[in-house]
C-alpha positions as CSV (number, residue, x, y, z in Angstrom):
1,X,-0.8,-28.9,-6.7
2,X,-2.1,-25.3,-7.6
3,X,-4.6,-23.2,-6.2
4,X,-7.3,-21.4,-7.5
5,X,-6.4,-17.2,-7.8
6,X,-8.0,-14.5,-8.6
7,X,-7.5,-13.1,-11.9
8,X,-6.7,-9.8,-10.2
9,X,-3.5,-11.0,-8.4
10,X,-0.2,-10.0,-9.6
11,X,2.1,-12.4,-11.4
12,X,5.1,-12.6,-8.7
13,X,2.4,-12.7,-6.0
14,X,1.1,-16.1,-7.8
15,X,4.5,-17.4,-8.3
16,X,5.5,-17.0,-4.6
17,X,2.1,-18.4,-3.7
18,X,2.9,-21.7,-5.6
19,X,6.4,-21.9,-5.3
20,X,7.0,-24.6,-2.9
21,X,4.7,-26.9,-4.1
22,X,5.9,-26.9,-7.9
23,X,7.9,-29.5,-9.3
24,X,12.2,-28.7,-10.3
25,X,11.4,-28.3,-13.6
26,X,8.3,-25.9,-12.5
27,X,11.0,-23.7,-10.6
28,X,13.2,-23.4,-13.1
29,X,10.3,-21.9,-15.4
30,X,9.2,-19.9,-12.3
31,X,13.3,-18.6,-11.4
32,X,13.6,-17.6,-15.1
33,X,10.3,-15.5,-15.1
34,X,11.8,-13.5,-12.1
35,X,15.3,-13.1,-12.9
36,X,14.6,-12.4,-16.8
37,X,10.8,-10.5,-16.8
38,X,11.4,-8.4,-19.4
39,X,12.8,-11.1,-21.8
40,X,10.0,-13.8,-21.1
41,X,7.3,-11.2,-21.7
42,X,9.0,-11.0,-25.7
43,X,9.6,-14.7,-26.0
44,X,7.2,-17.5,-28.0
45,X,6.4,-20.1,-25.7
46,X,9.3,-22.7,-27.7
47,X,11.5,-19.9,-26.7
48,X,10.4,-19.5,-23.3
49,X,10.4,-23.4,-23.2
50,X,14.3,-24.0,-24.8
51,X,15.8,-20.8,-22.6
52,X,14.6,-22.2,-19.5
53,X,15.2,-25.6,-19.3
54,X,11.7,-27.0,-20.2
55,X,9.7,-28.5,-22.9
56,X,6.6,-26.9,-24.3
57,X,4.1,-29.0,-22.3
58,X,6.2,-28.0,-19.0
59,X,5.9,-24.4,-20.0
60,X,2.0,-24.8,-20.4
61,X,1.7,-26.7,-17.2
62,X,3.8,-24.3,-15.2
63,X,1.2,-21.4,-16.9
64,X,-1.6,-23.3,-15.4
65,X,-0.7,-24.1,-12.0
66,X,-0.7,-20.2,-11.5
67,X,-4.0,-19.9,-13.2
68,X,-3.8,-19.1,-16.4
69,X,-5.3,-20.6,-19.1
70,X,-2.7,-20.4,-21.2
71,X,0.8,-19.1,-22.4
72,X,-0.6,-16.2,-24.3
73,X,-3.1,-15.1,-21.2
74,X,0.5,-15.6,-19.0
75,X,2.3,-13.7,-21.4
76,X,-0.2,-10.8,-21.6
77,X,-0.3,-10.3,-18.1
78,X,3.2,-10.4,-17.5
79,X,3.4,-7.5,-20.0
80,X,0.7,-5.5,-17.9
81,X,2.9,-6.2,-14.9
82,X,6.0,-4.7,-16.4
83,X,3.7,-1.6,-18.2
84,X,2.4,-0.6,-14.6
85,X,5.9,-1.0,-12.9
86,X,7.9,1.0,-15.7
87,X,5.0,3.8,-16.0
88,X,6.6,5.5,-13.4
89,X,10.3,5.5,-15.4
90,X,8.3,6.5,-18.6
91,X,6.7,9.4,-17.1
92,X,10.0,10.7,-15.5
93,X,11.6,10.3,-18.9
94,X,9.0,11.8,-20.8
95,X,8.9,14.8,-18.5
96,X,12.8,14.8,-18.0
97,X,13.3,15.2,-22.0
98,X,10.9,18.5,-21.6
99,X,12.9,21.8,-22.2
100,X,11.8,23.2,-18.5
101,X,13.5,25.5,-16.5
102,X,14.0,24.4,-12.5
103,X,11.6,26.8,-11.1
104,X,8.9,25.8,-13.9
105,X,9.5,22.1,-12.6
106,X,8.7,23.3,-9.1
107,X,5.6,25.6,-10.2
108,X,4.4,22.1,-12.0
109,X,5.2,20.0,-8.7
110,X,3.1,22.2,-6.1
111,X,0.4,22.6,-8.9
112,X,-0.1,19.0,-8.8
113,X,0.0,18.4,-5.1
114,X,-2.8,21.2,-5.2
115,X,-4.9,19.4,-7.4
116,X,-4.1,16.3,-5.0
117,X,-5.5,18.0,-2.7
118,X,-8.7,19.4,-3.9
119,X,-9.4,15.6,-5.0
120,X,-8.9,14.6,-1.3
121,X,-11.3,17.4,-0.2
122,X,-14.0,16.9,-2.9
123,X,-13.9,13.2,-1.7
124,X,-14.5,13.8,1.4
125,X,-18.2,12.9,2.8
126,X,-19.6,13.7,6.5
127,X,-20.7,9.9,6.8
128,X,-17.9,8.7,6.2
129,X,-16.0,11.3,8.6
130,X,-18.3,10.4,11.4
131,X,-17.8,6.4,10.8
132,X,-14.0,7.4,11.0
133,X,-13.9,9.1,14.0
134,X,-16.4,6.4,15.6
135,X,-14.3,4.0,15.4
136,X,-11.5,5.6,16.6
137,X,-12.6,6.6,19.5
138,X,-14.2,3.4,20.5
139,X,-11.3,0.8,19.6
140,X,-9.5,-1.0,22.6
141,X,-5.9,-0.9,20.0
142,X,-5.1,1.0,17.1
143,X,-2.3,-0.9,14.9
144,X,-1.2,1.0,12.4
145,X,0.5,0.0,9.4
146,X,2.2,1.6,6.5
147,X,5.7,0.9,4.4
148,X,7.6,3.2,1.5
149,X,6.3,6.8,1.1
150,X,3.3,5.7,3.3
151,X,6.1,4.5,6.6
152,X,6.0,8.6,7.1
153,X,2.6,9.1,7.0
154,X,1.6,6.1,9.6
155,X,4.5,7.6,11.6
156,X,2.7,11.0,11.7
157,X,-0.7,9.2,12.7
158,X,1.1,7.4,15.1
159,X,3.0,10.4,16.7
160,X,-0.7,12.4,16.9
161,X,-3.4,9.6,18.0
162,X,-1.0,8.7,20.9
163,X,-1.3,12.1,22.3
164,X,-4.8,11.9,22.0
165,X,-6.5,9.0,22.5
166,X,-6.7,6.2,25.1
167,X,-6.6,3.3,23.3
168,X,-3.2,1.7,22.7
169,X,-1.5,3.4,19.2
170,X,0.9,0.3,18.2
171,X,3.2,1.3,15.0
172,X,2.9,-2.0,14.2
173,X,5.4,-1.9,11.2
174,X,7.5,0.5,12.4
175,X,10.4,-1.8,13.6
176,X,11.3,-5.3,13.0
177,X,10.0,-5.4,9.6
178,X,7.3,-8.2,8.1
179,X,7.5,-10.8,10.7
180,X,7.3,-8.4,13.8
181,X,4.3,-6.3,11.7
182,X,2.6,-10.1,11.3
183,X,3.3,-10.7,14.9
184,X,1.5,-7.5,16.3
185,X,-1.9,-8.4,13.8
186,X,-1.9,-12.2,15.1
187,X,-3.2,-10.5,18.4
188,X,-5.7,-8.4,17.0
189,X,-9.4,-8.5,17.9
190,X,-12.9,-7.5,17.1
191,X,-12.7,-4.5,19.4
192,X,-9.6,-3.7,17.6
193,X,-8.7,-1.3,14.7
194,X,-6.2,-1.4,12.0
195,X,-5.7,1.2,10.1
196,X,-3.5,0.5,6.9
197,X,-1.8,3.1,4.3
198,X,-0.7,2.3,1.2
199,X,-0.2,4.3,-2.2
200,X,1.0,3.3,-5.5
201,X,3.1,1.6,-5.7
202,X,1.1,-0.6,-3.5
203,X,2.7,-2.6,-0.3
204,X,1.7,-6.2,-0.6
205,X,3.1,-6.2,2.9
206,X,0.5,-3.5,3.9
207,X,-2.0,-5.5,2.1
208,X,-1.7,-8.7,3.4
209,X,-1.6,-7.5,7.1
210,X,-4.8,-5.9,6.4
211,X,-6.6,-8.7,5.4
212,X,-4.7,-10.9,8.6
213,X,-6.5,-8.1,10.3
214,X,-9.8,-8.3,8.5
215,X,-10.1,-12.4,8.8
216,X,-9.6,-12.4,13.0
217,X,-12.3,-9.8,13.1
218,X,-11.0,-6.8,13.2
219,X,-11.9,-3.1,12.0
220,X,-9.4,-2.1,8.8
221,X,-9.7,1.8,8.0
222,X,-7.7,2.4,4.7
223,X,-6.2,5.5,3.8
224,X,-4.9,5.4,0.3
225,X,-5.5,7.2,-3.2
226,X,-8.5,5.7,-4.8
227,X,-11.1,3.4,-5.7
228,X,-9.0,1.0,-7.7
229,X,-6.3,0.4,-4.5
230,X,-6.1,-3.2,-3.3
231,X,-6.9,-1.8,0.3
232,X,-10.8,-0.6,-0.8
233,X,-12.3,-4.1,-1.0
234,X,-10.6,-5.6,2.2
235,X,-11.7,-1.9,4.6
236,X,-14.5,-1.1,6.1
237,X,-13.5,2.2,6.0
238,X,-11.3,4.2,3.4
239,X,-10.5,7.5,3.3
240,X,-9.3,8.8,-0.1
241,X,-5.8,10.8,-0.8
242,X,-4.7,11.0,-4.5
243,X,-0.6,10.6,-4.7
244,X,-0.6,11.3,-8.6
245,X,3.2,13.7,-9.7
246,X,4.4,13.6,-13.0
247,X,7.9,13.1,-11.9
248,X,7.7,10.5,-8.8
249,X,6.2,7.0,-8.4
250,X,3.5,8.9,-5.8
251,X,3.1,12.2,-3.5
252,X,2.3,11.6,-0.2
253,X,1.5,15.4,0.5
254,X,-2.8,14.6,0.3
255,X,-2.0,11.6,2.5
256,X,-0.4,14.1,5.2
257,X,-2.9,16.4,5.1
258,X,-5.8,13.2,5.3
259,X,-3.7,12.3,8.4
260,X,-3.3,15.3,9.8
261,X,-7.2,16.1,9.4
262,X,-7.8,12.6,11.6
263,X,-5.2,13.9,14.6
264,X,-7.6,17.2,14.2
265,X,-10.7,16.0,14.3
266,X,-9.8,13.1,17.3
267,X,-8.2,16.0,19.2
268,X,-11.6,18.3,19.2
269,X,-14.1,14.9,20.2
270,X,-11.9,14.3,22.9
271,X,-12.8,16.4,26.0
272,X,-9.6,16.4,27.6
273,X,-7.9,17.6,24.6
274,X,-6.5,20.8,26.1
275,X,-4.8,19.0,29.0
276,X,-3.0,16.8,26.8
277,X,-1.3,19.0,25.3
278,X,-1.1,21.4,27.8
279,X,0.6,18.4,29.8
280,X,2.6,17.7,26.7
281,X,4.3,21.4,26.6
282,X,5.0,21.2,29.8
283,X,7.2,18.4,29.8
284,X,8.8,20.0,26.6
285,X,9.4,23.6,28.0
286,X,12.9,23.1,28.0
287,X,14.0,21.0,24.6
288,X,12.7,24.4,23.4
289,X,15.1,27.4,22.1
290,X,14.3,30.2,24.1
C-alpha cells in the first residue's frame, strides 16, 4: 500500500502522497495530523492513538506507510516541520519585542537586503554565467515558473526575455493556477527550458513542475537562495539569490537584481538589441507624460 520516500520529504507532502491508498482508520490518523499539527507533535503515541480514533498498532502502521520507522522518528519530524514553519513568526516576534525606533527598523531592513546582495554577487561565477546565457539563447520555449514572493520575480523575467529573445517566453504559472502551470510543462521538450524560482518558504508547486520538466527532458535553470533549496538537485543550472530579513518569511530584492542581471546580459548577446527597444519606445511614445 505505501511507497518508498525519501527521508528528505516533508510530512504533509508524504501524507498527500499516500492518502488515497490508506485505509479509514489510516485517514482518520492522517486528518487528525493535519487539522491538529501542533497537538500530535506533544502527544504519546496512546494519546495520539485514543484522540484520533485508532489503536496503538494502527497508529504505528499508519507511521510506516509514510516511511517512518516508527512513532518517535514520526513525531520528531513532525516537530522539525512545525520549527521550520514557525521560525519565521519567532523571528518577527523576537525582533518585534526589540525597543527600536521606525527609522532604525528601516536602516536594519536595507542593511540586510545589502548583505543579500553581496552574497548574490560573491556567488556569482563566469561559468556558470556563460552556461546561463547559453541556454537561453539557444532554447526553442522558455517556461517560466514561480508562485508567492517569487510570482513577481518570474513576472519581471517574463516581461524582459520577451522583449529580447526569440524563443517563445510562456509565464507558465502566471494564470490558471496548478493545473494550467502542469498543462503548459506536459508539452515541454528537450530543446526546451524551464526556468523555476522559488525562495523560502519553498513552492512545492514550483518544485514539482520542475521536476515534470526535468523527467520529459527538459533544461531546468533555478534561481533561488542557496545550496540547501529543493530546486539545486533537480537544475542543471542554479543561479543563487539569498532572501534572508529578520522581520519577513524571505526578501526577494537579490532575486530582482539576479533577474534583472539575466534581462541585461540576454539584451547585450543579442545583436538586435537596439532595435527592440527602439521598436518598443516607439509604440510607447504616447502612454508617456510629456
Amino acid at each position: 500500500m505505501s511507497q518508498v520516500l525519501k527521508p528528505t520529504t516533508d510530512l504533509a507532502h508524504r501524507i498527500a502522497l499516500v492518502y488515497a491508498a490508506l485505509s479509514e482508520a489510516h485517514r482518520r490518523a492522517a486528518d487528525f495530523v493535519l487539522q491538529h499539527p501542533l497537538e500530535t507533535a506533544t502527544m504519546t503515541i496512546e494519546g495520539f492513538a485514543e484522540r484520533s480514533g485508532a489503536s496503538t498498532a494502527t497508529v504505528t502502521r499508519f507511521v510506516r506507510s509514510l516511511g517512518y520507522a516508527g512513532y518517535g522518528e514520526f513525531r520528531a519530524a513532525l516537530s522539525e516541520a512545525l520549527r521550520l514553519a514557525m521560525a519565521p513568526v519567532d523571528s518577527f516576534a523576537d525582533a518585534h519585542s526589540t525597543k527600536s525606533s521606525a527609522f532604525a527598523t528601516f536602516v536594519t531592513a536595507l542593511k540586510d537586503q545589502a548583505a543579500n546582495l553581496d552574497e548574490t554577487l560573491a556567488a556569482v561565477d563566469e561559468d556558470t554565467c556563460s552556461r546561463a546565457m547559453d541556454v537561453l539563447l539557444r532554447a526553442g520555449r522558455i517556461f517560466i515558473v514561480g508562485s508567492g514572493a517569487s510570482h513577481h520575480v518570474a513576472a519581471h523575467l517574463d516581461e524582459g526575455l520577451t522583449l529580447y529573445l526569440d524563443a517563445n517566453v510562456i509565464f507558465a504559472s502566471s494564470r490558471g493556477g496548478a493545473e494550467k502551470a502542469v498543462r503548459h510543462l506536459m508539452n515541454v521538450g528537450a530543446d526546451d527550458l524551464v526556468l523555476a524560482i522559488s525562495l523560502p518558504r519553498y513552492s512545492r508547486g514550483t518544485v514539482d513542475l520542475a521536476k515534470l520538466a526535468k523527467n520529459r527532458g527538459a533544461t531546468v535553470m533555478a534561481l533561488t537562495d542557496g545550496p540547501s533549496s529543493p530546486l539545486v538537485p533537480i537544475a542543471d543550472i542554479t543561479l543563487f539569490a539569498p532572501a534572508r530579513n529578520r522581520l519577513l518569511p524571505n526578501s526577494p530584492t537579490a532575486a530582482f537584481a539576479l533577474a534583472d542581471a539575466i534581462v541585461a546580459a540576454v539584451a547585450r548577446e543579442r545583436p538586435d538589441a537596439v532595435e527592440a527597444l527602439k521598436e518598443l519606445s516607439e509604440n510607447l511614445l504616447w502612454t508617456f507624460y510629456q
